[in-house]
N, C-alpha and C positions, 0 to 999 in steps of 0.2 A: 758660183765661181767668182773671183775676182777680176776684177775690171777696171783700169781707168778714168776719173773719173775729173770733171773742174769741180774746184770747189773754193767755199770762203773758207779766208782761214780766221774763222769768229773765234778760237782761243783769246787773236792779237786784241780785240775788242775787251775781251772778259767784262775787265774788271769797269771799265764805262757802261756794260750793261748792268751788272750789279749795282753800281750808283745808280744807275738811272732808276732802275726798277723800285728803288726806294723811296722817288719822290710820285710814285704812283700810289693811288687811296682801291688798294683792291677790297672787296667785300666778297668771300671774309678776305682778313687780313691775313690768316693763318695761309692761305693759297699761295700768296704774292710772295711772305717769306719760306714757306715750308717747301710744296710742292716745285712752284716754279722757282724760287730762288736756289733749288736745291741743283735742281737742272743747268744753272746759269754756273754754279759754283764747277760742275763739270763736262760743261759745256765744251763740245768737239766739234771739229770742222765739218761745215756744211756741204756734203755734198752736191752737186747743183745741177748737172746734165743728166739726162736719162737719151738711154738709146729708143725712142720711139718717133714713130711721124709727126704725130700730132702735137703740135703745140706751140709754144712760143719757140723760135728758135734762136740755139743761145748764139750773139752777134758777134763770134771771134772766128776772123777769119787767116789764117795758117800758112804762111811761104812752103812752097812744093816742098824746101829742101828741109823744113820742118823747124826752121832755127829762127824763125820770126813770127809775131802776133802782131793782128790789126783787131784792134775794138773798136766797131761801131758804136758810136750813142747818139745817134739821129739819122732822119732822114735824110736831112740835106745833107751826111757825112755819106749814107746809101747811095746816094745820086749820085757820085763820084768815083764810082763802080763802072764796069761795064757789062753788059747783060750778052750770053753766050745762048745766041741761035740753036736750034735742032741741026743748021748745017754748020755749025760751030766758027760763024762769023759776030765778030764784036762788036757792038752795036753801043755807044754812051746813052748811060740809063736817062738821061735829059734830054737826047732824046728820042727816047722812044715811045711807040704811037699808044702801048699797053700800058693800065697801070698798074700802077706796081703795088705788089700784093707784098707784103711781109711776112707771111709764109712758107714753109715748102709745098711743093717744089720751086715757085717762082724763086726766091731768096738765093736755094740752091747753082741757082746758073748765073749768080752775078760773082765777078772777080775782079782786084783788084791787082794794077801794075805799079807796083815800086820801088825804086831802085833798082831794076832789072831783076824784080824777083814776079812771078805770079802766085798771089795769093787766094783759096780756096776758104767753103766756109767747113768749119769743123760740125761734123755731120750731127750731134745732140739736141735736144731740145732742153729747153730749162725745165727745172723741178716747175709742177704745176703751184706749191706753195710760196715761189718766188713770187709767182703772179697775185696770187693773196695776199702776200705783207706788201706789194708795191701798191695797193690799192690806195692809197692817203695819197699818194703823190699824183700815181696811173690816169687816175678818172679826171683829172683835171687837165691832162696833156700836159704839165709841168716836166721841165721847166720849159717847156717853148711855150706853153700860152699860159693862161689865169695867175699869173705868180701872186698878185694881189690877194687873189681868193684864195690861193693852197694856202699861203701863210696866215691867213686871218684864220683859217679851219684846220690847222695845225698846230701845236698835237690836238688830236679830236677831246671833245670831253667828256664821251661816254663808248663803250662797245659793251657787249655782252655776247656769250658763247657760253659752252658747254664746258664740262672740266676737262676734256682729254684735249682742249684748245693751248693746254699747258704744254703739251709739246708741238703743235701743230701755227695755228693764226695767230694766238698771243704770243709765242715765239717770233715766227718768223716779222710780225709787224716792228717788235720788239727789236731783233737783230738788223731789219734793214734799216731802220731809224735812228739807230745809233749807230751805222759804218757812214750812213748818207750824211746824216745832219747832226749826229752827237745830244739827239735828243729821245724822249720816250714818243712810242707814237699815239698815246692816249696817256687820260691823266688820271680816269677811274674807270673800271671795268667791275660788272656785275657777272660773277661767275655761275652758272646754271647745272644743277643736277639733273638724274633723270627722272622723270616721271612712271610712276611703277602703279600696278592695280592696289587694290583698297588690302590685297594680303601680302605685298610687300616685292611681288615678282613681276618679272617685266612682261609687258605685253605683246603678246604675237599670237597672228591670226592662230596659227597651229592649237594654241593652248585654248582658245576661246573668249582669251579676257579682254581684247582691245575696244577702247573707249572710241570712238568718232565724237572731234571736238566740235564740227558743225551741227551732231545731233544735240548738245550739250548744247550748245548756242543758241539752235532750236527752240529748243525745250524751255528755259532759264534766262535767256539772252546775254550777249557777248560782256557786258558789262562784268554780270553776276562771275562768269568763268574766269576774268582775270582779274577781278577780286579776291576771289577763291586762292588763287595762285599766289597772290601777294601775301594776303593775312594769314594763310593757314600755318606756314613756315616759311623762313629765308629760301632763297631761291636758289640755294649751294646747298641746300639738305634735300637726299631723295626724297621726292611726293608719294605718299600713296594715296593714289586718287579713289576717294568715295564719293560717288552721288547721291550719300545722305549729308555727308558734308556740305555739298554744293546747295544743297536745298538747305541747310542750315542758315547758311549765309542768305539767301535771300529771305529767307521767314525771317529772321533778326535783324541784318542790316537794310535790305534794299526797300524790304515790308514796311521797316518802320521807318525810311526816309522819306516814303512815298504816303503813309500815312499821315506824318507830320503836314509833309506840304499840302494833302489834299485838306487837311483838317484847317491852315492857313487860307488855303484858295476857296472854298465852304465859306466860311463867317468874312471874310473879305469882298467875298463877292455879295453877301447877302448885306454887307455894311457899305456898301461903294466904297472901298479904303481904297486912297488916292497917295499913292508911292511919291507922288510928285509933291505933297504939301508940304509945309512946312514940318521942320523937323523937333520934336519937343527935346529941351533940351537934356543931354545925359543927365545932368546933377540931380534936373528936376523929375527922374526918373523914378518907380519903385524901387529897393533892392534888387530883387529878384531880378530883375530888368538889367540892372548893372552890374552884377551877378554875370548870369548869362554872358552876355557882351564882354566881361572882361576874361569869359574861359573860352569865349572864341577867338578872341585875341592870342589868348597864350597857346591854345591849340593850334592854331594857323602859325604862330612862331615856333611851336616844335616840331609841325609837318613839315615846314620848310628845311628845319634844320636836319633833321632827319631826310628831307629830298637831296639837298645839297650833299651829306653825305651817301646817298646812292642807297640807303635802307630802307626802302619801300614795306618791307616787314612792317615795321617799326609806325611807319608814316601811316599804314592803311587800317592800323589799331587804334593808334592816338585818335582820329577822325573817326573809327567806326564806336569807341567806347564814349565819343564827344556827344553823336548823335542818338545813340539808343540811353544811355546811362544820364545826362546832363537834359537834350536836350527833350527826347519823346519820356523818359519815364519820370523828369523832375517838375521841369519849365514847363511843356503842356500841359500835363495830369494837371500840376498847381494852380495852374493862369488859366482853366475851359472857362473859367466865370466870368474872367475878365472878358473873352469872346463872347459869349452868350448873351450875357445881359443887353437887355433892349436899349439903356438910354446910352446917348453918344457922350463924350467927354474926353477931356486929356488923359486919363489915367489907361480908358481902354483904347484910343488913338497909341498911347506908349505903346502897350503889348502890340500892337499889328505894327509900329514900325521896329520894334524890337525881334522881335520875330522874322520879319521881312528880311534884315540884315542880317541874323542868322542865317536862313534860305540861301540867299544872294551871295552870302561870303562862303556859304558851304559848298554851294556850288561851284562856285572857281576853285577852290580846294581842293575838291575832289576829279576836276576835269581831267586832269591828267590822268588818272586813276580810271574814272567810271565816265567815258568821253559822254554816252548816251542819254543818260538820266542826268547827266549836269546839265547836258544841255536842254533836253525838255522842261526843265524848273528854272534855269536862267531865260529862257524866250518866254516865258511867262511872267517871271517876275520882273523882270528888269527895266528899267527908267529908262524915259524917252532919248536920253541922250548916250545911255551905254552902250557899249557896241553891239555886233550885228550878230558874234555867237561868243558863246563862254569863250572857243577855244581862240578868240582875240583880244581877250582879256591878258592883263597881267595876273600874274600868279600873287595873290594880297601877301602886302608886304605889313611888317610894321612901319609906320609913322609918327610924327611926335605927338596925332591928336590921339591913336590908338594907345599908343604910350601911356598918355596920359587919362588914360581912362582903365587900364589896369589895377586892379586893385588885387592884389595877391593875399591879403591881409581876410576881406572880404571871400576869397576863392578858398582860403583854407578854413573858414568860419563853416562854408556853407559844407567843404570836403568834411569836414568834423558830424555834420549833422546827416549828410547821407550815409556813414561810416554807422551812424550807431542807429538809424533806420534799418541799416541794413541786418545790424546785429538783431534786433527787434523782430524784423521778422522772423529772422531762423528762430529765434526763440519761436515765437507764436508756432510757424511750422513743426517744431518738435513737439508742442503740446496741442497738434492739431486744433487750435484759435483762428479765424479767420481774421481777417485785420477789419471784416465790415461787424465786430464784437467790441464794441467798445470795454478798454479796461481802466480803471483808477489812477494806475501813476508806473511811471518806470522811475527806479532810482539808479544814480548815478556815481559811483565815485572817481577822483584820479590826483595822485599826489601832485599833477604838473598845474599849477593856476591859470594857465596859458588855456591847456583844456577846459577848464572847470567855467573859467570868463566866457571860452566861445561857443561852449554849452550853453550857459545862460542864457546869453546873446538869441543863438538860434532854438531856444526850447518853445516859442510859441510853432514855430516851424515843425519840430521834430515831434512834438502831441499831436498836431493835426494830420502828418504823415502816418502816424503807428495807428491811431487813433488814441490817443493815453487822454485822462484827462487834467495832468500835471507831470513834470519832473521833481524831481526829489533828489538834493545832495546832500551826500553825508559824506562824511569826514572822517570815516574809519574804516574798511572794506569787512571788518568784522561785523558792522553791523547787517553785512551781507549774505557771509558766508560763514559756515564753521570749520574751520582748519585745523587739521593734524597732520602729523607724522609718520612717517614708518621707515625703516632700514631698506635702502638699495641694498638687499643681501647680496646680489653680482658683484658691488662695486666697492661692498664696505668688509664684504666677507673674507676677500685675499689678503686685506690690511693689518685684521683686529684676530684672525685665528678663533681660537678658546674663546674670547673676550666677549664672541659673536649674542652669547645667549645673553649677558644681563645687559651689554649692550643696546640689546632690540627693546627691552622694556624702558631704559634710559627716554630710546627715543621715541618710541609711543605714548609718555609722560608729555612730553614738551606742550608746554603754554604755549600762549599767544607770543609772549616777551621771546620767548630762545626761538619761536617761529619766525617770527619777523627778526630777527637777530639774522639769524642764517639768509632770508630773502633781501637783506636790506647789502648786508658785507659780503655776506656769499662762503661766512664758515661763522662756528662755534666751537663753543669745547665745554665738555663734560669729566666731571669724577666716575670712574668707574671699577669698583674693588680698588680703592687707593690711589688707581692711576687716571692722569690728567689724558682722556683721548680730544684730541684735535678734529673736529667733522668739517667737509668742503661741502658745498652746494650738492656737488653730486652724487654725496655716500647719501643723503636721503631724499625720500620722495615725499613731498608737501601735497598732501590731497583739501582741496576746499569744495564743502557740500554746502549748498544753498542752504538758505534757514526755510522757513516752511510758508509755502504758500509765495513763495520765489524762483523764477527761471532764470541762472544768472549763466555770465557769458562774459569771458574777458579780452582787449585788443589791447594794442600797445598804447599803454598809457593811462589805461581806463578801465572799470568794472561796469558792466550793464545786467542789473537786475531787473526782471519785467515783475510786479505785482498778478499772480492768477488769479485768485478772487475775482469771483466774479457776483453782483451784489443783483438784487431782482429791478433794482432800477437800471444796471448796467444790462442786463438781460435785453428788458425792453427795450430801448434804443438798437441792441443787436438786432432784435426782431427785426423792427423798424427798418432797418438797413439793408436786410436782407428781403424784405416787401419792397421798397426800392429798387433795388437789384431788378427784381421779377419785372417791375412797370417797365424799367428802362429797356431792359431788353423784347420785352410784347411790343413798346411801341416802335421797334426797327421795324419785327414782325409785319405789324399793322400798315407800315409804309408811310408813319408821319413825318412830315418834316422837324427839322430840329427845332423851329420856333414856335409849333402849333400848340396851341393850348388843348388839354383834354380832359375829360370827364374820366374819373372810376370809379365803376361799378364792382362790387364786393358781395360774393352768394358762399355760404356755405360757411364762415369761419369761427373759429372756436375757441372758447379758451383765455389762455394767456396772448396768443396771436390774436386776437379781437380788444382786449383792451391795449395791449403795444398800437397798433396802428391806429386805435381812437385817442390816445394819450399824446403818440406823437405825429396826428394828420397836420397839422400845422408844418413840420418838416418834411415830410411824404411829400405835400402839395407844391414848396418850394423846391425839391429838387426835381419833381416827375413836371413840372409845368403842369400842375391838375388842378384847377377853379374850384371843384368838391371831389368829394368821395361819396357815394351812397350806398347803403349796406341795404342787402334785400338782394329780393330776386334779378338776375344778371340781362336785360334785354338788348346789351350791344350787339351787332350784327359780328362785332367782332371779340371772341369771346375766349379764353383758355382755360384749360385745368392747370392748377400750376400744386409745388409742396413746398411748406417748409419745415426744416426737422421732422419729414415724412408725415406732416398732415397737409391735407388737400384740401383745395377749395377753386372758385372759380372767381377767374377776374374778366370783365368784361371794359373794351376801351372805350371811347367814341370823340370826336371832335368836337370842343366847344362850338356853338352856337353865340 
């Protein structure tokens, strides 16, 4: 039924709420104009009283004869009331002995006298959303007290809610903010979808699917969970939550930041490396070193910039692809040498304070993010003068000395050389090649010199990552691959009709010259029975087949052929590698430390695995930390059966003497 009712009359606002809303950074941005600006566009008066007991009640109080209003807007304006006894004697609210509740019923029995009129309070309570959007102002008792502090914390810089807050909180914060103060009452808002099981439906006890986020926290820890939440998707797109997902992210990101740092705190502690010493300087640094350093630089200014725009997405990727991609599977794999080695000197003082600041700057980066593990790796790593926890840290900024220690020039050298490691492997992968198989050479080609220079540049780098043992460029992609043609009959067939059949032969003819004609301009033209046809890029399809005894693979910019051949000297060294392999892992087994020197002993082997690891014990010995090898019967106390390419043999460990 209809009813009565006060209300705003937010029409009159409109259009200062549509400006306003505009100079808000909503994420997404599609919400702010679509959604809610759609609402704003037809936007109707607010109605504001509801008939119920409980609640605020709304402070206009009503002459008997119904032709006059009193608004209250303070207490001291309440005081000036007078409060109506049970035996209906009038009492000045200043003073009486009770106090005074702003409520009903107390509220109810105060009246006020004037001009000869008695004025009552009109019996409603306010919408309870009124009480929600006054909250910016509310919590501070503004404007009788903090005025300092509302206005310094006004408009706020962030809120976040749920999407159906587009009709509800982000409205009404919105509407009271612009009738009070003609301003927004926030400047970015982070809008929230809902969280749905791993098949896409929502959860409830009935159906069986609800997650418990304290089991999950449990389990994984609070970190891992709002990691999870950040990087898997924007936080405006429904979740479907899986707990193989959640275990993904910790096996990948949190695994491997915790492995980095223990792998730092390990050879740190066993080097006494003192954070406090002098610092070597950047210039006089290795590469790789400044390297590193200048893509934590640029990472920490894209996390930023990405926080400052409210895209936590965005932020918890750039950081999570800095530390498994750059930092655990480039810079440590690359540098264990640099750790390991016994003698002390500048080069490996570089790597531990290069590293350190890694650690140290990763961790205030990520504090906001992963409060718990930043802070267990900041209270261990950090200098005596830094503060007392991450989370009183500033957020690392750039600087003019970080500035200048950027080198983008250098960041895309090295981007260039994990780009075509990477390619490398998928080759190897497809030809089932393990990368510990040494191969002869991968060759290279790319029209842009830009590439071809920072290839060069980084080929000692990029052989020792694949394990290759040379790059090779050439200067014609044909010497890579062999190319032909054929007819997109879908795309050439609607054009050319009849024409369709000698056509086809036309373009299965084509040379290298009208191949690269078509790839270079992106059309050609052919006679055909007399007539001149015109071809675009996409009437055919260019197929390129490797030449032989080649894996090739192309990215933007560049062709990467790997050499398969594989030669009997290239064999051995695999072997070798793979006997390797076996040691280092027996001696976790074993429970050596990482610095111990050890003995192996070698029973049973055969073959070409018996001259491989006699040819190459000289290599064996320097990576395993092993003084000798003895071939013969196996008497270590600690002994295994191991295989390789499915022959067995027996390796036995023991600790030098």
């Amino acid at each position: 039924y209809a009813r009565e009712s006060w209300f705003i009359n937010s029409p009159a606002y409109k259009d200062n709420m549509i400006e306003l809303n505009k100079t808000i950074n909503w994420q997404p941005p599609e919400i702010g104009k679509g959604r809610f600006g759609n609402w704003l566009e037809d936007v109707k008066e607010w109605s504001l009283s509801r008939d119920r007991y409980w609640g605020t009640p709304l402070p206009i109080w009503v002459s008997e004869d119904n032709e006059d209003l009193l608004a209250v807007g303070s207490i001291e304006d309440l005081k000036q009331g007078l409060f109506e006894k049970e035996d209906g004697t009038l009492v000045p609210l200043e003073e009486l002995e009770e106090e005074i509740d702003l409520h009903r019923p107390f509220v109810d029995r105060i009246i006020f006298k004037k001009d000869g009129k008695v004025y009552r309070r009109t019996p409603e309570i306010i919408d309870v959303w009124f009480d929600s959007g006054s909250m910016p102002f509310a919590q501070f008792h503004y404007p009788f007290e903090n005025k300092e502090l509302f206005e310094k914390s006004f408009p706020a810089d962030f809120i976040a809610e749920g999407i159906d807050q587009t009709r509800g909180w982000f409205y009404t914060l919105h509407n009271i903010a612009t009738v009070l103060f003609n301003k927004p009452a926030f400047k970015n808002i982070i809008v929230n979808e809902l969280i749905l099981d791993k098949d896409g439906q929502k959860m409830s006890k009935s159906r069986g699917n609800v997650v418990y986020p304290l089991e999950m926290m449990d389990k994984y820890g609070a970190d891992a969970l709002r990691w999870y939440f950040m990087a898997v998707s924007p936080p405006w797109i429904p979740k479907r939550f899986d707990e193989n997902g959640l275990l993904e992210i910790v096996r990948k990101f949190f695994t491997t930041l915790y492995n980095v740092y223990s792998f730092f705190v390990l050879y740190a502690n066993i080097d006494a490396f003192d954070p406090q010493q002098e610092q070597i300087p950047f210039e006089e640094r290795p590469e790789i070193d400044r390297w590193i350093l200048s893509r934590l630089y640029s990472v920490a200014e894209q996390a930023a910039q990405y926080l400052d725009n409210y895209d936590i997405t965005k932020a918890t990727r750039v950081l999570n692809d800095y530390i498994i991609d750059d930092v655990s599977n480039w810079y440590v794999r690359r540098n264990r040498r640099r750790f390991w080695k016994s003698e002390a000197g500048s080069d490996k003082t570089a790597a531990y304070q290069t590293l350190h600041e890694v650690l140290l700057t990763f961790a205030k980066l990520i504090a906001p993010l992963a409060p718990f593990i930043s802070e267990e790796i900041y209270l261990n790593l950090k200098r005596q003068d830094d503060a007392e926890s991450v989370h009183l840290e500033l957020f690392p900024k750039m600087d003019d000395e970080k500035k200048s220690r950027q080198d983008v020039q250098l960041e895309q050298k090295m981007a260039l050389a994990q780009k075509v490691v990477s390619i490398v492997r998928a080759l190897r992968n497809d030809r089932q090649i393990k990368v510990r198989q040494p191969l002869s050479r991968v060759l290279l080609y790319s029209s842009d010199s830009v590439v071809r220079k920072a290839a060069e540049e980084m080929a000692g780098i990029i052989c020792e990552e694949i394990n290759v043992k040379k790059i090779e460029f050439v200067d014609d992609e044909n010497k890579l691959v062999n190319k032909s043609a054929k007819p997109n009959f879908k795309v050439l067939g609607a054009k050319v009709g009849k024409m369709m059949g000698q056509l086809s032969g036309v373009i299965k003819s084509f040379g290298a010259e009208q191949i690269a004609e078509l790839e270079n301009n992106g059309k050609t033209h052919v006679h055909v029975d007399g007539h001149e046809v015109h071809l675009e890029a996409e009437d055919v399809e260019i197929i390129a087949e490797p030449k032989n005894d080649l894996a090739v693979q192309s990215d933007t910019g560049m062709i990467v052929a790997l050499d398969l051949l594989i030669t009997d000297e290239l064999r051995e060294e695999g072997l070798a590698r793979e006997f390797v392999n076996r040691i280092q892992n027996l001696r976790k087994d074993a429970g050596f430390e990482v610095m111990d020197h050890i003995v192996i002993q070698v029973e049973n082997l055969a073959g070409d695995l018996t001259d491989a690891i006699q040819n190459q014990e000289q290599y064996i010995c320097n990576e395993t930390l092993a003084d000798k090898i003895i071939y013969g019967k196996v008497t270590a106390s600690f002994n295994r059966e191991v295989s390789i390419e499915g022959k067995s043999f027996k390796i036995g460990l023991e600790k030098s003497k």
